[in-house]
C-alpha positions in Angstrom: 149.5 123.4 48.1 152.2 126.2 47.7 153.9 127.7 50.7 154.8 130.8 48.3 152.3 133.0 46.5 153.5 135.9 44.2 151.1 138.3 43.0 152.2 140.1 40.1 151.8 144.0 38.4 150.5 145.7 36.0 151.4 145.2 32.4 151.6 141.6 32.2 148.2 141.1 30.1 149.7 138.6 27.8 150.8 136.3 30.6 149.6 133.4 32.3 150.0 131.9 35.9 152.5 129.1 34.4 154.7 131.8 32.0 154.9 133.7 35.5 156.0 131.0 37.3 159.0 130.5 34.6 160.1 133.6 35.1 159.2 134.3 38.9 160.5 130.6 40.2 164.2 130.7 39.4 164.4 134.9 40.7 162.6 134.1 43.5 164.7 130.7 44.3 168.0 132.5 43.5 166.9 135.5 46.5 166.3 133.0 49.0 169.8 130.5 47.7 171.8 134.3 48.4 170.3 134.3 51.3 170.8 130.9 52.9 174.3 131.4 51.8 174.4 134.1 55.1 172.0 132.2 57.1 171.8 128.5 57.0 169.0 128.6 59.7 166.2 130.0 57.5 163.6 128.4 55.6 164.1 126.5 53.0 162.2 126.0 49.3 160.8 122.6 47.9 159.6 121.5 44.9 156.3 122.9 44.0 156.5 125.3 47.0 155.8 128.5 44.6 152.7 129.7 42.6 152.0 132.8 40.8 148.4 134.5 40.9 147.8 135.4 37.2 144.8 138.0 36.2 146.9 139.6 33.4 144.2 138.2 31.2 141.5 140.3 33.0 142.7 143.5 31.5 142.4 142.0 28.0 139.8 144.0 25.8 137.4 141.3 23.7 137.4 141.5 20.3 141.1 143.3 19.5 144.6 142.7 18.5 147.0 143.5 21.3 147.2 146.8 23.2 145.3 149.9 21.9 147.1 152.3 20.4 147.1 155.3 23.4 147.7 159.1 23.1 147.7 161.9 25.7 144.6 162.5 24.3 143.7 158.9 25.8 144.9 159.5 29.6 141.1 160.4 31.5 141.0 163.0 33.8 141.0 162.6 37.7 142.3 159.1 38.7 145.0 158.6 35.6 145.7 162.2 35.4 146.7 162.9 38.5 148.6 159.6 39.2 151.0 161.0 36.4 151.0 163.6 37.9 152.3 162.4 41.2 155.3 160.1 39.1 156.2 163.0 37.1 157.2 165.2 40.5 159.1 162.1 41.9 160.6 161.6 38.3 161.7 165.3 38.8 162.9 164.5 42.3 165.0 161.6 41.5 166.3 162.9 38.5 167.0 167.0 38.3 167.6 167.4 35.3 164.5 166.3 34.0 162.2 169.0 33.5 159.1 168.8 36.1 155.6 170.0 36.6 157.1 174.0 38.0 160.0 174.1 35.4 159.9 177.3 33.9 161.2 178.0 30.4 161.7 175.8 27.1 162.1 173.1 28.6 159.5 172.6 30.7 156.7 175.1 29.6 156.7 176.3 32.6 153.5 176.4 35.1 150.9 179.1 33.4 148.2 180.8 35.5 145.8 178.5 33.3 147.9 175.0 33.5 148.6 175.6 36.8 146.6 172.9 38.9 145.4 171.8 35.7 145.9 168.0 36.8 143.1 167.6 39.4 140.0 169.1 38.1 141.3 169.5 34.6 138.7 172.8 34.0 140.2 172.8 30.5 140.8 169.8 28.4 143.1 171.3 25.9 145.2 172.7 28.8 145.5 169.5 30.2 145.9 167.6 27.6 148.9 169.8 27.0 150.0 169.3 30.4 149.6 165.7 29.5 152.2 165.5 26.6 154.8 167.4 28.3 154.8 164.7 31.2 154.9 161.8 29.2 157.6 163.6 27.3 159.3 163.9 30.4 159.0 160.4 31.8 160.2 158.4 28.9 163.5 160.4 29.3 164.1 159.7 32.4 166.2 156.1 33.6 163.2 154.5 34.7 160.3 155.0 32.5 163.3 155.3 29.2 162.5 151.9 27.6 158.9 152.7 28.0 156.9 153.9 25.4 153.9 156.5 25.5 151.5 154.0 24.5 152.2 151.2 27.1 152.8 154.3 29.6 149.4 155.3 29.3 147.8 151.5 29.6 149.7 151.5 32.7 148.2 154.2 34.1 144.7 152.3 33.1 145.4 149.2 34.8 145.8 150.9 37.9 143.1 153.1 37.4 141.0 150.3 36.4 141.8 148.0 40.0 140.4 151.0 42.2 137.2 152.4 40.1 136.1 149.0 38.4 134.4 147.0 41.3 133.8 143.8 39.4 137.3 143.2 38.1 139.3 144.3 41.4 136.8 141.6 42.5 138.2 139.0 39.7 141.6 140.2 40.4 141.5 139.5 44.1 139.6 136.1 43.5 142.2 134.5 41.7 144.5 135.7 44.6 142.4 133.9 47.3 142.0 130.9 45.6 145.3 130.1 45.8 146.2 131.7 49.7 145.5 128.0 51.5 146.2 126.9 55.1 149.6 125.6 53.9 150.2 129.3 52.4 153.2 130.5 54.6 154.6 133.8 52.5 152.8 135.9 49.7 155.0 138.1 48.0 153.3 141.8 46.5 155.3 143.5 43.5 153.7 146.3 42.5 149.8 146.8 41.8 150.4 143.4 43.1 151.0 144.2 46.5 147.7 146.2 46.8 145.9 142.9 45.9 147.9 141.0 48.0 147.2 143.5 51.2 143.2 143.5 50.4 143.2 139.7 49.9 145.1 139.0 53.4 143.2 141.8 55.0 139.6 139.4 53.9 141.0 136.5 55.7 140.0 134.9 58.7 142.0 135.9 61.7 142.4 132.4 62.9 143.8 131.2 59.9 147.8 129.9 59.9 150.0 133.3 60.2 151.4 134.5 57.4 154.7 136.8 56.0 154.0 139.2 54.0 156.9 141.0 51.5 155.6 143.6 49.7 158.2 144.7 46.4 158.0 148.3 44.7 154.6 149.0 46.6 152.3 152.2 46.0 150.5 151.4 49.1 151.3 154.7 51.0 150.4 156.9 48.4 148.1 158.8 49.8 144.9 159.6 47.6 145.3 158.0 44.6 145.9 154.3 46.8 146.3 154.3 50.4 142.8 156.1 50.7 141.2 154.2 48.1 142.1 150.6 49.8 139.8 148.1 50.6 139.3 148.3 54.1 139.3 151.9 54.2 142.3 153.7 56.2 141.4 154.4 59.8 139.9 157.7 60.9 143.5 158.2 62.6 145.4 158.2 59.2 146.9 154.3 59.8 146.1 151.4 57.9 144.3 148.9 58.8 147.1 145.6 59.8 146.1 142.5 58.0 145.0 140.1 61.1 146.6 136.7 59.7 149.9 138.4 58.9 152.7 138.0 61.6 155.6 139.7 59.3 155.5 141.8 56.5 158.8 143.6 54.9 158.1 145.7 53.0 161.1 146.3 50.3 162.0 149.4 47.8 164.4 150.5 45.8 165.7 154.0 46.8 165.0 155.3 42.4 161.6 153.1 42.2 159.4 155.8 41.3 155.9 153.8 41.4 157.1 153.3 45.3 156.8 157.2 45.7 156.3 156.4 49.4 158.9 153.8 50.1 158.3 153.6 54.1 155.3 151.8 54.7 155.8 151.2 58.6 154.6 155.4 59.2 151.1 154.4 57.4 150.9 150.7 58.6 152.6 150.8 61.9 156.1 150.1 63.3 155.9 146.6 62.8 156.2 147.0 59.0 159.9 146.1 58.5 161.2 148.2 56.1 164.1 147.3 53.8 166.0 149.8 50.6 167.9 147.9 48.0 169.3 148.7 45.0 168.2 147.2 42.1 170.8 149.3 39.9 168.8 150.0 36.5 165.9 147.6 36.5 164.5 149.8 39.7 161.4 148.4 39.8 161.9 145.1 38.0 160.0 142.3 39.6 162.9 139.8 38.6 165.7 142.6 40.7 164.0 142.5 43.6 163.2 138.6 43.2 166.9 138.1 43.5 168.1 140.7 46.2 169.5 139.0 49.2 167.0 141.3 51.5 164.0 139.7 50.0 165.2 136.1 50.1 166.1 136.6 53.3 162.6 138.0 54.2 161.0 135.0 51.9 162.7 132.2 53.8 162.3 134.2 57.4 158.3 133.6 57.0 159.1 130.0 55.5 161.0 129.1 58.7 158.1 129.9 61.2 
């Protein structure tokens, strides 16, 4: 059975576990070659030593052609809203001259009295909607969201959305994580949505299973709200996350412009034992194949496949 497991995002609907794994294997390979270049002593990869949890196919609707065609008019309140919301403010953060929620003038519309807070409880549709267009207008000008259109913006934003309020398929989702986490199972690598399915998967374990490394890529796990109170065992009453029990080692590793990581530290939520790592994926920030690559995750790959 496979020593690596990597648990892919969101917006990989048309994939399967085996066009994953030729995309993932040869990343994830050249990370850990960069990084037994500086460290002969670490673990090394075999053959057949890495597998990809697919559920892309999960998210496909029955009956249709492809992805639906999605409008502002499309993203739901609550959840979806307010998860743009929340990468719209970073977006502004990260990049200042991109117009964000409290820009005032052309540009931005500027906050009114009645769009104020509008995100949230959404009192009035056509305000929000509004609200809507102007930060998906926003978003697709910036560096990271630029090659990403409206439409597959929005089904984004559902995927997501869909993992924490749809029972039955994060249930799917995390089964076809499980199946493949074995005894042998020595690393399980997290991009993305992925890493919240990884963490809820690990946390179901047995204790007294073999330890395990952890390396979580581009993670939303500490946003609070929207993800870190919405996991699956529920934060502590303390505010702290609740540590896997069969992990030994997680990294936990984030590029400094990823916006989807709007928390990048994760050791403040889960404890000081999280190890946490920036890179610098250049232009691909949150690309699963950049951080594949870096030297800091091959190292933290082959660290767990040396214990």
């Amino acid at each position: 059975m496979s020593r690596v497991v990597v648990v892919h995002g969101v917006g990989r609907q048309l994939d399967t576990a085996e066009t994953l794994l030729a995309e993932v294997e040869p990343a994830l390979r050249g990370g850990v070659g960069l990084a037994l270049r500086k460290d002969p002593a670490l673990g090394r990869l075999a053959d057949g030593d890495i597998t990809c949890a697919g559920y892309g196919d999960l998210y496909r609707q029955p009956g249709t052609r492809g992805e639906p065609y999605y409008r502002a008019e499309d993203v739901e309140p609550g959840f979806e809203a307010e998860l743009l919301e929340a990468w719209w403010r970073e977006a502004a953060r990260l990049e200042p001259e991109i117009p964000g929620p409290d820009t005032r003038g052309p540009a931005g519309a500027g906050p009114t009295p009645a769009s104020r807070g509008a995100v949230g409880h959404l009192a009035s549709r056509p305000l929000a909607v509004d609200r809507i267009r102007r930060a998906l207008h926003a978003l697709t000008r910036t560096r990271f969201f630029g090659p990403v259109s409206d439409r597959l913006l929005v089904s984004d934003l559902k995927q997501v959305r869909r993992y924490f309020t749809d029972p039955a398929l994060r249930a799917a989702v995390r089964a076809r994580v499980e199946e493949l986490v074995t005894p042998d199972t020595q690393v399980v690598v997290g991009h993305s949505l992925g890493s919240v399915v990884a963490y809820e998967v690990l946390c179901a374990l047995r204790p007294e299973r073999p330890p395990l490394t952890l390396v979580t890529l581009g993670s939303p796990l500490g946003l609070a709200g929207l993800v870190f109170d919405r996991l699956q065992p529920a934060p502590r009453q303390d505010g702290t996350g609740v540590w896997p029990a069969p992990v030994k080692q997680w990294t936990n590793i984030a590029d400094r412009c990823d916006m989807v990581a709007v928390v990048r530290e994760l050791a403040p939520r889960f404890g000081p034992e999280v190890l946490d790592v920036p890179v610098d994926n250049g232009s691909e920030m949150h690309s699963m194949r950049a951080y594949l690559t870096a030297v800091e995750t091959g190292t933290a790959i082959a660290t767990g496949l040396a214990r």
